[in-house]
N, CA, C and O atoms as a GROMACS GRO file, in nm:
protein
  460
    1UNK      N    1 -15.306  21.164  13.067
    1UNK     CA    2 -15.229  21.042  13.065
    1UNK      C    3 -15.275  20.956  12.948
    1UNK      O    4 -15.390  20.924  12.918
    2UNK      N    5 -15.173  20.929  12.895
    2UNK     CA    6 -15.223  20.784  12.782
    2UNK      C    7 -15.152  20.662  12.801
    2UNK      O    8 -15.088  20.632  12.903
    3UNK      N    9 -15.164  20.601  12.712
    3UNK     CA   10 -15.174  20.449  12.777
    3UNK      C   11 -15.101  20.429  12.599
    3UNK      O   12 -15.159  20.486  12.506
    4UNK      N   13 -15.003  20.364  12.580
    4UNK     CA   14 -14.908  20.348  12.467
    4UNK      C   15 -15.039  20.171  12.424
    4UNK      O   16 -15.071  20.080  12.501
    5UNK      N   17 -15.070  20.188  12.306
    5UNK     CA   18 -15.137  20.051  12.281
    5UNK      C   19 -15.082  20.033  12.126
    5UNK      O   20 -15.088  20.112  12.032
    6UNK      N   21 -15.028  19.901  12.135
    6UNK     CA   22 -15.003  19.831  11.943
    6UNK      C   23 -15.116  19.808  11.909
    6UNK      O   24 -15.121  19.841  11.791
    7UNK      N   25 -15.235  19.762  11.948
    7UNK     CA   26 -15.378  19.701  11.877
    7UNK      C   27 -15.446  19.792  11.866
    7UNK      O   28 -15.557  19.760  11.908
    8UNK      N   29 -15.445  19.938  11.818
    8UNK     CA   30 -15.511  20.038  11.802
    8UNK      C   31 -15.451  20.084  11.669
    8UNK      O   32 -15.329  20.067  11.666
    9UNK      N   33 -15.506  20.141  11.549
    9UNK     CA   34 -15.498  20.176  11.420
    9UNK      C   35 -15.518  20.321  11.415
    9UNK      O   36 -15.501  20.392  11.317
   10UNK      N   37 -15.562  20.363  11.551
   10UNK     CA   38 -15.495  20.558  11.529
   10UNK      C   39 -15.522  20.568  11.654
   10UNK      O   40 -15.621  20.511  11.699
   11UNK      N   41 -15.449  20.635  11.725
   11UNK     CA   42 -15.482  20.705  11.847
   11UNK      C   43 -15.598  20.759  11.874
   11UNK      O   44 -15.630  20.851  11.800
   12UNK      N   45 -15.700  20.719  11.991
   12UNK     CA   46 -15.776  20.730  12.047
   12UNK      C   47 -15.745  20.851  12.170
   12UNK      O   48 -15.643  20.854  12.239
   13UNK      N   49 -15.868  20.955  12.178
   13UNK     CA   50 -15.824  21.067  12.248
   13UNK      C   51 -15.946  21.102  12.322
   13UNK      O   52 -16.024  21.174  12.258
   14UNK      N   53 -15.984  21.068  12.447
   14UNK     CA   54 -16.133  21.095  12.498
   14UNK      C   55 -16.151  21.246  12.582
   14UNK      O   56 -16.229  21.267  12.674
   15UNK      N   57 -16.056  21.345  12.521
   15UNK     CA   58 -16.076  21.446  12.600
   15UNK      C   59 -16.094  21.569  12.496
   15UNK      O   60 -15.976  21.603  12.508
   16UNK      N   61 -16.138  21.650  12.416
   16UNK     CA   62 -16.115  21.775  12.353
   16UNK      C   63 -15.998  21.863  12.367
   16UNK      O   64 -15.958  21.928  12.270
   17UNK      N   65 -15.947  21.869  12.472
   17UNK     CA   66 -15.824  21.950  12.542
   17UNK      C   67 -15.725  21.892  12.424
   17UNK      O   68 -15.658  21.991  12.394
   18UNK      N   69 -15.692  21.811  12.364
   18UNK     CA   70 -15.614  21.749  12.338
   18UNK      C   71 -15.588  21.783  12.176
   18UNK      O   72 -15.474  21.769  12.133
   19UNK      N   73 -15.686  21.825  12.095
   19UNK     CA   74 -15.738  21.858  12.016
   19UNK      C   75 -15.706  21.992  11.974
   19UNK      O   76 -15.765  22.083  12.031
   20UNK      N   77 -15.588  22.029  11.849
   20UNK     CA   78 -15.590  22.178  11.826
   20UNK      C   79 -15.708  22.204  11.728
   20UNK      O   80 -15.795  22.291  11.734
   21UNK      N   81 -15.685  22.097  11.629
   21UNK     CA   82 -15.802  22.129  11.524
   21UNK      C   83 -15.907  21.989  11.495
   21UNK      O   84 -15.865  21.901  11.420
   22UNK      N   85 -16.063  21.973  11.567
   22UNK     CA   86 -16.136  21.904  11.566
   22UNK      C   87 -16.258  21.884  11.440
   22UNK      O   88 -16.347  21.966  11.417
   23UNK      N   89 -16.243  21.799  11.393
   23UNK     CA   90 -16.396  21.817  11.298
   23UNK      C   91 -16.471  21.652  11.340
   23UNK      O   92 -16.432  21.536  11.335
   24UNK      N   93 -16.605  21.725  11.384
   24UNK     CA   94 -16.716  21.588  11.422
   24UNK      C   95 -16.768  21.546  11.315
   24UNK      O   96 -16.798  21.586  11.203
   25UNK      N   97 -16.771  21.433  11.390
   25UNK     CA   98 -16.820  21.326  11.250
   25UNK      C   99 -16.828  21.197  11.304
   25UNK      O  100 -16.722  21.146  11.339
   26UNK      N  101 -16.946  21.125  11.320
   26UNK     CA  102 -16.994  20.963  11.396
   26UNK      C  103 -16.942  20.875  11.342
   26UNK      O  104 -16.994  20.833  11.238
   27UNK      N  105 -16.828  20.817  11.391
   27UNK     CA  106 -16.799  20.664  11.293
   27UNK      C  107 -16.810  20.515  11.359
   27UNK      O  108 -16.876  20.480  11.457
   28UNK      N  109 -16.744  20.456  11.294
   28UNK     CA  110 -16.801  20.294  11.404
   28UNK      C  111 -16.612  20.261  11.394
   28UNK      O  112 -16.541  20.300  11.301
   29UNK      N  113 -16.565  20.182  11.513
   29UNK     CA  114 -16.476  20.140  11.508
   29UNK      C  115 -16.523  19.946  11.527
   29UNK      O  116 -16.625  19.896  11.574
   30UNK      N  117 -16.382  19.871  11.460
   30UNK     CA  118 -16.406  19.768  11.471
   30UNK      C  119 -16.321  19.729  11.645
   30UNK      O  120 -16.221  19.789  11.687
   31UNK      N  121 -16.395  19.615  11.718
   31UNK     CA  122 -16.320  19.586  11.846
   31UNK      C  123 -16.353  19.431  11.862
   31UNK      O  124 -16.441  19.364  11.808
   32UNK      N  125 -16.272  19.400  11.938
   32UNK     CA  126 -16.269  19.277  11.973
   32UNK      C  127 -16.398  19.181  11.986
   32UNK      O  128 -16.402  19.063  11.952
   33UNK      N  129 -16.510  19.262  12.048
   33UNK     CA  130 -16.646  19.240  12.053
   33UNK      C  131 -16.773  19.278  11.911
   33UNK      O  132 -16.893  19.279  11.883
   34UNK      N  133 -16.651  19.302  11.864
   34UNK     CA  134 -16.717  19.364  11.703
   34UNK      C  135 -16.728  19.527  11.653
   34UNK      O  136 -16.637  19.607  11.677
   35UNK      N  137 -16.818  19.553  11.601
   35UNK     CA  138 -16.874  19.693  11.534
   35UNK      C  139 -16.894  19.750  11.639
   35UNK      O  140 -16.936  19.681  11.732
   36UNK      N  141 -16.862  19.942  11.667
   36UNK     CA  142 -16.967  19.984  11.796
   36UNK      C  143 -16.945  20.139  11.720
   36UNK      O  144 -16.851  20.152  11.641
   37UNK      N  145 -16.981  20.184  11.731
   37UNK     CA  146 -17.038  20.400  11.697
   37UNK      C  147 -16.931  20.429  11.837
   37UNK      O  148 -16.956  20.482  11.945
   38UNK      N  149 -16.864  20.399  11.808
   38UNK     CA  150 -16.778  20.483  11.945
   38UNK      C  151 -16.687  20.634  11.891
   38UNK      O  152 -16.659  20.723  11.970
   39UNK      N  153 -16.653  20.638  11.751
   39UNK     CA  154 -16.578  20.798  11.696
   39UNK      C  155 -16.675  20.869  11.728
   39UNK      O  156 -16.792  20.832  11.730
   40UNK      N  157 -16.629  20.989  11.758
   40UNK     CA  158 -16.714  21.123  11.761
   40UNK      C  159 -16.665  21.227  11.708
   40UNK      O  160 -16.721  21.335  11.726
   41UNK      N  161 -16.537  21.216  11.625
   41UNK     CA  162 -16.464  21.313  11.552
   41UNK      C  163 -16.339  21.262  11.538
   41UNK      O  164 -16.297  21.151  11.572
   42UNK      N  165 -16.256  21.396  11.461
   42UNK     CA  166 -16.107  21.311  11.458
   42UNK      C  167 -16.054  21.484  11.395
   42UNK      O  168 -16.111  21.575  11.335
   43UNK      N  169 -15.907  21.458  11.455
   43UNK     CA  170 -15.837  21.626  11.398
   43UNK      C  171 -15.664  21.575  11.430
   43UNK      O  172 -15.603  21.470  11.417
   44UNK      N  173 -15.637  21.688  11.468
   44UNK     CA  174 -15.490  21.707  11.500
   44UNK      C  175 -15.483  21.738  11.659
   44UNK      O  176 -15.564  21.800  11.726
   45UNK      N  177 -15.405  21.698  11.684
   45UNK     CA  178 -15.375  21.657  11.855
   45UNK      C  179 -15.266  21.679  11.886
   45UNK      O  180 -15.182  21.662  11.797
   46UNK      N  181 -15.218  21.726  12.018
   46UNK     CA  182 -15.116  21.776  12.023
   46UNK      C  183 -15.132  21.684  12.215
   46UNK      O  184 -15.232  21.679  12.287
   47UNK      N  185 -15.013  21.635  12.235
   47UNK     CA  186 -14.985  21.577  12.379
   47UNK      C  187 -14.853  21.617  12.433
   47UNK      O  188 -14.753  21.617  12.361
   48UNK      N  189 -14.850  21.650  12.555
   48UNK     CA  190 -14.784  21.653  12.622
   48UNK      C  191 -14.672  21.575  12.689
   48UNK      O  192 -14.684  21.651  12.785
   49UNK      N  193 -14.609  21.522  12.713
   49UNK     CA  194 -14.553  21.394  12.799
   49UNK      C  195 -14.467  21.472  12.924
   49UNK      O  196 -14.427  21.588  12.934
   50UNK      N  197 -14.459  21.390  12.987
   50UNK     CA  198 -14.364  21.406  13.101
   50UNK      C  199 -14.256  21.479  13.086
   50UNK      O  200 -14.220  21.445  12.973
   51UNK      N  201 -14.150  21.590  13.139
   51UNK     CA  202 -14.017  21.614  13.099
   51UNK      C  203 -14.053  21.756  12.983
   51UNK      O  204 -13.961  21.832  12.954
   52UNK      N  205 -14.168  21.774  12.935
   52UNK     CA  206 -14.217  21.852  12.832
   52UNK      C  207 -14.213  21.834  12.697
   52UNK      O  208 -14.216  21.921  12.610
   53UNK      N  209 -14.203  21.656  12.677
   53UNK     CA  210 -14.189  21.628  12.506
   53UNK      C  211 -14.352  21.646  12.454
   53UNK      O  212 -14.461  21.611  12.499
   54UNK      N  213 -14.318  21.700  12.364
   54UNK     CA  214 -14.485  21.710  12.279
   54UNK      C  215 -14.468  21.611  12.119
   54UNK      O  216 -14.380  21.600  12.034
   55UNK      N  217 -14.643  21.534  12.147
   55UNK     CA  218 -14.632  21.422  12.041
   55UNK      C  219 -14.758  21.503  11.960
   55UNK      O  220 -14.871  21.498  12.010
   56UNK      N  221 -14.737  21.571  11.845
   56UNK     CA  222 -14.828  21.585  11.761
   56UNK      C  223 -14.876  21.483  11.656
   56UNK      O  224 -14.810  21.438  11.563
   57UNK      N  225 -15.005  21.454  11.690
   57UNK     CA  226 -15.104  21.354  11.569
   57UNK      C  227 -15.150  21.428  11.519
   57UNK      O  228 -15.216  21.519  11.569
   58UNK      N  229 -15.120  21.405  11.375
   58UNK     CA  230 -15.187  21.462  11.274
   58UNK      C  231 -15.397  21.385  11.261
   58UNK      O  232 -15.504  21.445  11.252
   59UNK      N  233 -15.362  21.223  11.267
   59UNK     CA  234 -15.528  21.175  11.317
   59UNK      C  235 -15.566  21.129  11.370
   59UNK      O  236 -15.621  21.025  11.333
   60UNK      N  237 -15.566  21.170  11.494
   60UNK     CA  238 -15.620  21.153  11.605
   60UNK      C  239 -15.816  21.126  11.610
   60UNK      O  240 -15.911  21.180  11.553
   61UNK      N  241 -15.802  21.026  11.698
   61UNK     CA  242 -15.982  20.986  11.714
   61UNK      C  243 -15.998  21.057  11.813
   61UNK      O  244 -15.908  21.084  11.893
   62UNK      N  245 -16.122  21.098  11.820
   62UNK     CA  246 -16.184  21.165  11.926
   62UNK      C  247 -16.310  21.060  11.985
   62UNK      O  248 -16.386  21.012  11.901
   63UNK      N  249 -16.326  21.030  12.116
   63UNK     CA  250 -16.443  20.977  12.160
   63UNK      C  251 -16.420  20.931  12.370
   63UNK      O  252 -16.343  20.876  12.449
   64UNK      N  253 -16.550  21.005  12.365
   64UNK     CA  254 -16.598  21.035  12.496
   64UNK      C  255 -16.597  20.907  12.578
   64UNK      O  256 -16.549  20.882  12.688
   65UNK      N  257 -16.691  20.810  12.458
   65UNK     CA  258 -16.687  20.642  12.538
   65UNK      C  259 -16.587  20.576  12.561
   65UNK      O  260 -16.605  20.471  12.623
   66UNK      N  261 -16.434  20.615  12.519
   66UNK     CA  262 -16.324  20.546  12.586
   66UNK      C  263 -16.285  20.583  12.679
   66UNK      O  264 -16.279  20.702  12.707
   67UNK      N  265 -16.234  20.458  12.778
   67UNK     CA  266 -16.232  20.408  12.887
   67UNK      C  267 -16.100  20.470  12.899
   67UNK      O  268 -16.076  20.477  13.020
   68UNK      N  269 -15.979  20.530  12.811
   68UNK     CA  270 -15.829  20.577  12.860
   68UNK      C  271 -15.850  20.603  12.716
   68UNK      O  272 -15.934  20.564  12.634
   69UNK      N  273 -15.702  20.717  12.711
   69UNK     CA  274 -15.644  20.767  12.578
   69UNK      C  275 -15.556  20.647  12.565
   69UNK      O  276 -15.506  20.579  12.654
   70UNK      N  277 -15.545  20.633  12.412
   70UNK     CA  278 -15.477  20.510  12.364
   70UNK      C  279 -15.392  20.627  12.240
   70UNK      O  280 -15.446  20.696  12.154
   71UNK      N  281 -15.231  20.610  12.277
   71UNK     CA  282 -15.146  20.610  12.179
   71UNK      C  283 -15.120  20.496  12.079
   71UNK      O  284 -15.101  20.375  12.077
   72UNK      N  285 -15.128  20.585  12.010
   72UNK     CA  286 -15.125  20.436  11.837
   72UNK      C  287 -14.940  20.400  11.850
   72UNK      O  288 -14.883  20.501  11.810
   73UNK      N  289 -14.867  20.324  11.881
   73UNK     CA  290 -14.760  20.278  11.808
   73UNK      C  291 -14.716  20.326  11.731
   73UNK      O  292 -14.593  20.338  11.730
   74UNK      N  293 -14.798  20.377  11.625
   74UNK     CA  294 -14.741  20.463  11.472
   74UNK      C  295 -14.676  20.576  11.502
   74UNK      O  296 -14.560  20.615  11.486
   75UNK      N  297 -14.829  20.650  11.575
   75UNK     CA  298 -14.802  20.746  11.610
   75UNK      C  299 -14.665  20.773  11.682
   75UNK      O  300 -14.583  20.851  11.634
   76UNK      N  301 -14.647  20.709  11.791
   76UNK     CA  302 -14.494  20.720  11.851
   76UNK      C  303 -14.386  20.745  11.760
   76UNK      O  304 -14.306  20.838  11.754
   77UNK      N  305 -14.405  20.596  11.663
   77UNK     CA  306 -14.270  20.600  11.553
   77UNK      C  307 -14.276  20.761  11.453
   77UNK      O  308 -14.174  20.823  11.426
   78UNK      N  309 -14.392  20.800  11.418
   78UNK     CA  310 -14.380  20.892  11.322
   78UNK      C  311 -14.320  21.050  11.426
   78UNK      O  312 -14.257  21.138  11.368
   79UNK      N  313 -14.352  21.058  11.569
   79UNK     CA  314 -14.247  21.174  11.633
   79UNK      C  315 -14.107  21.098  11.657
   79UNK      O  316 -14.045  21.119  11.761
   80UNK      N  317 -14.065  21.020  11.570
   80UNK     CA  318 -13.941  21.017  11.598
   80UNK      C  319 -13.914  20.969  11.689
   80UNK      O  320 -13.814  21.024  11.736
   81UNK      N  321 -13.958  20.870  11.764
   81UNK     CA  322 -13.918  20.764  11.888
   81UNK      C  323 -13.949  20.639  11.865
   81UNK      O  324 -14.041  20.596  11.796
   82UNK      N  325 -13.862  20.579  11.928
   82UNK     CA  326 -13.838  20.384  11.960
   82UNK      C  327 -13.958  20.361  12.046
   82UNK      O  328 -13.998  20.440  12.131
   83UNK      N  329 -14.010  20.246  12.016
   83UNK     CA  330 -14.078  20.229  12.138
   83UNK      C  331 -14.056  20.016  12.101
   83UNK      O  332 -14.078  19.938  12.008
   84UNK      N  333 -13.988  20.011  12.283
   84UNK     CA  334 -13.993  19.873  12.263
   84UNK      C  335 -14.115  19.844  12.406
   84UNK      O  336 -14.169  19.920  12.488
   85UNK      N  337 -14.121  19.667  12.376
   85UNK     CA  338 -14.176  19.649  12.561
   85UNK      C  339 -14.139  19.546  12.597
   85UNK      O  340 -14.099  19.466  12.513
   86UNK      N  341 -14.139  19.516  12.716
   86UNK     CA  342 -14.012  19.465  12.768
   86UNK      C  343 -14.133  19.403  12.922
   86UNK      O  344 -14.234  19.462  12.962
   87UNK      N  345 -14.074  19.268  12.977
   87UNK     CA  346 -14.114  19.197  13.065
   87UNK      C  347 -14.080  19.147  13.168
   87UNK      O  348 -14.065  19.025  13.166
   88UNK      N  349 -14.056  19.215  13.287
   88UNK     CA  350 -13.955  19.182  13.372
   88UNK      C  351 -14.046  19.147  13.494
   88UNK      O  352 -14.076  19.227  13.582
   89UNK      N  353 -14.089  19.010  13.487
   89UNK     CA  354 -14.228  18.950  13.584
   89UNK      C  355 -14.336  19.063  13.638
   89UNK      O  356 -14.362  19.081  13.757
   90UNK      N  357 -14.370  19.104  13.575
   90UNK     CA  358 -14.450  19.285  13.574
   90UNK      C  359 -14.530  19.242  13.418
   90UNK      O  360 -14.501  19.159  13.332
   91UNK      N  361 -14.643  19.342  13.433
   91UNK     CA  362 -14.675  19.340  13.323
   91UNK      C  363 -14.622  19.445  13.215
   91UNK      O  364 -14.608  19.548  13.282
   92UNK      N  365 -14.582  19.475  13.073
   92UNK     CA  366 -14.511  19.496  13.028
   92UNK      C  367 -14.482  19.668  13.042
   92UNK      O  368 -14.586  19.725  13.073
   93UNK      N  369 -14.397  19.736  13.030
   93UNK     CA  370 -14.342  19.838  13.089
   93UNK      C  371 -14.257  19.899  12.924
   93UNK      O  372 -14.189  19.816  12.864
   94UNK      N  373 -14.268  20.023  12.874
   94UNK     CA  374 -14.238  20.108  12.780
   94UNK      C  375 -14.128  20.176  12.828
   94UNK      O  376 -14.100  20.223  12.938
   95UNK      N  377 -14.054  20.170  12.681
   95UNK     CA  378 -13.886  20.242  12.695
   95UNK      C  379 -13.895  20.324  12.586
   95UNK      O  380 -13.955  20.278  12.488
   96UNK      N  381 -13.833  20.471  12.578
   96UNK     CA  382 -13.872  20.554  12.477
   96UNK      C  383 -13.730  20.563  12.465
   96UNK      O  384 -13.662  20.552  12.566
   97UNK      N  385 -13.673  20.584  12.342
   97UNK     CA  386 -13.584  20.619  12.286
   97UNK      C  387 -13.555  20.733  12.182
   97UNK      O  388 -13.546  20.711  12.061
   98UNK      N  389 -13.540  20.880  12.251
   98UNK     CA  390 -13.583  20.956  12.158
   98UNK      C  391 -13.406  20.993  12.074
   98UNK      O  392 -13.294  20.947  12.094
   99UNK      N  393 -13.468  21.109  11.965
   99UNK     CA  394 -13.414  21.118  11.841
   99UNK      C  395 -13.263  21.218  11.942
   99UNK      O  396 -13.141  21.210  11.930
  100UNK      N  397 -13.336  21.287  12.017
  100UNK     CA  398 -13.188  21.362  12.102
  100UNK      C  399 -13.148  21.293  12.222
  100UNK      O  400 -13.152  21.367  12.321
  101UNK      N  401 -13.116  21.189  12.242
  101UNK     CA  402 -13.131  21.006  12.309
  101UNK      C  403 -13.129  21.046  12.440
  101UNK      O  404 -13.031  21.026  12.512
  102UNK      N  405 -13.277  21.126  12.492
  102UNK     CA  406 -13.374  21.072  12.617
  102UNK      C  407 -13.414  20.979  12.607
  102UNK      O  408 -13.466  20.926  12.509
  103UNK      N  409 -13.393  20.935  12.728
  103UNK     CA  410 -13.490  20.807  12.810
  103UNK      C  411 -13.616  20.853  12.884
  103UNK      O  412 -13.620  20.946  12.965
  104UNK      N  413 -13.746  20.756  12.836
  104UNK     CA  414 -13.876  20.770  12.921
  104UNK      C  415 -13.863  20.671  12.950
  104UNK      O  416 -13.840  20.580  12.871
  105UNK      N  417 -13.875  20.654  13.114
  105UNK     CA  418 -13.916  20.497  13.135
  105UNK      C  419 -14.061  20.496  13.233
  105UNK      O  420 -14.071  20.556  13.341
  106UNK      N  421 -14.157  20.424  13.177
  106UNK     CA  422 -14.332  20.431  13.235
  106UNK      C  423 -14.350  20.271  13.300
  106UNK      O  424 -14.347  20.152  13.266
  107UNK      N  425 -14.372  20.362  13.425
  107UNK     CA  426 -14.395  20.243  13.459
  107UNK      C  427 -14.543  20.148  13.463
  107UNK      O  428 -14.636  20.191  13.395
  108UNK      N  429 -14.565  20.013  13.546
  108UNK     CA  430 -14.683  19.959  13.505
  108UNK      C  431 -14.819  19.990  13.585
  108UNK      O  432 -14.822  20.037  13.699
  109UNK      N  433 -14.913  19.962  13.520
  109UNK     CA  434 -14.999  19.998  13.559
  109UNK      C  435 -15.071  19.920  13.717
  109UNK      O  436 -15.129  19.975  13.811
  110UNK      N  437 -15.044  19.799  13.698
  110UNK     CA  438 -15.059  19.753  13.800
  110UNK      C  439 -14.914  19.678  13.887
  110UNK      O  440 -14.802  19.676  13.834
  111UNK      N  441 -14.928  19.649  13.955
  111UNK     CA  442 -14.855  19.582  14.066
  111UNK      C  443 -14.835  19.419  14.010
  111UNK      O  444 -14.919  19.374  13.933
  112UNK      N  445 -14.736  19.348  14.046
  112UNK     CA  446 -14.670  19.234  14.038
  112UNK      C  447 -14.744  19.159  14.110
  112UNK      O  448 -14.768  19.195  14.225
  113UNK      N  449 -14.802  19.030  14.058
  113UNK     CA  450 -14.890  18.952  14.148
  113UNK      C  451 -14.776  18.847  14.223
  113UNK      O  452 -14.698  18.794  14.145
  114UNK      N  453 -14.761  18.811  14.375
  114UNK     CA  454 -14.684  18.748  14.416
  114UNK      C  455 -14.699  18.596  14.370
  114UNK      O  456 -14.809  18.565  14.326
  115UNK      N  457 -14.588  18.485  14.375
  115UNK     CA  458 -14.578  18.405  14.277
  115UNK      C  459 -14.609  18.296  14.403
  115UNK      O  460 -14.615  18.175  14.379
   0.00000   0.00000   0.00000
């Protein structure tokens, strides 16, 4: 499972499985809390989605210390899909618009807090 994120600058991938062609190599990413050694490699990636669409990243991050796989935004746009987000008293919820015009619709991660 990944988690579609705009504030990420390449897709983040904490599993090897994911990975056709890997090369290691320690890097530091910048985060909200600053500098941290969290890369542990980076290659070509190949994902799965729901329905059987496959999203190949050409550079994909590799690292163990993230907390979820994070799809880059880019990444989405460069296989050829829309990606908007959208707010319907929920927290925000992803619409895929692909190139042979399927619909993904994902839902949220958490539950609607009562008002």
């Amino acid at each position: 499972m990944c988690l579609a994120n705009s504030a990420t600058t390449h897709t983040i991938l904490k599993d090897k499985k994911y990975f056709s062609h890997l090369k290691m190599s320690n890097a530091h990413v910048n985060t909200i809390s600053g500098s941290s050694k969290l890369i542990e490699g980076s290659g070509r990636a190949i994902i799965l989605l729901p329905k059987g669409t496959k999203f190949i990243i050409d550079d994909a991050l590799y690292s163990t210390k993230s907390q979820r796989n994070l799809l880059n935004f880019k990444d989405i746009r460069l296989n050829g899909y829309h990606i908007e987000t959208m707010n319907e008293k929920m927290p925000s919820w992803i619409y895929y618009d692909a190139k042979n015009h399927r619909e993904f619709n994902w839902t949220p991660i958490k539950e609607p807090k009562d008002s």
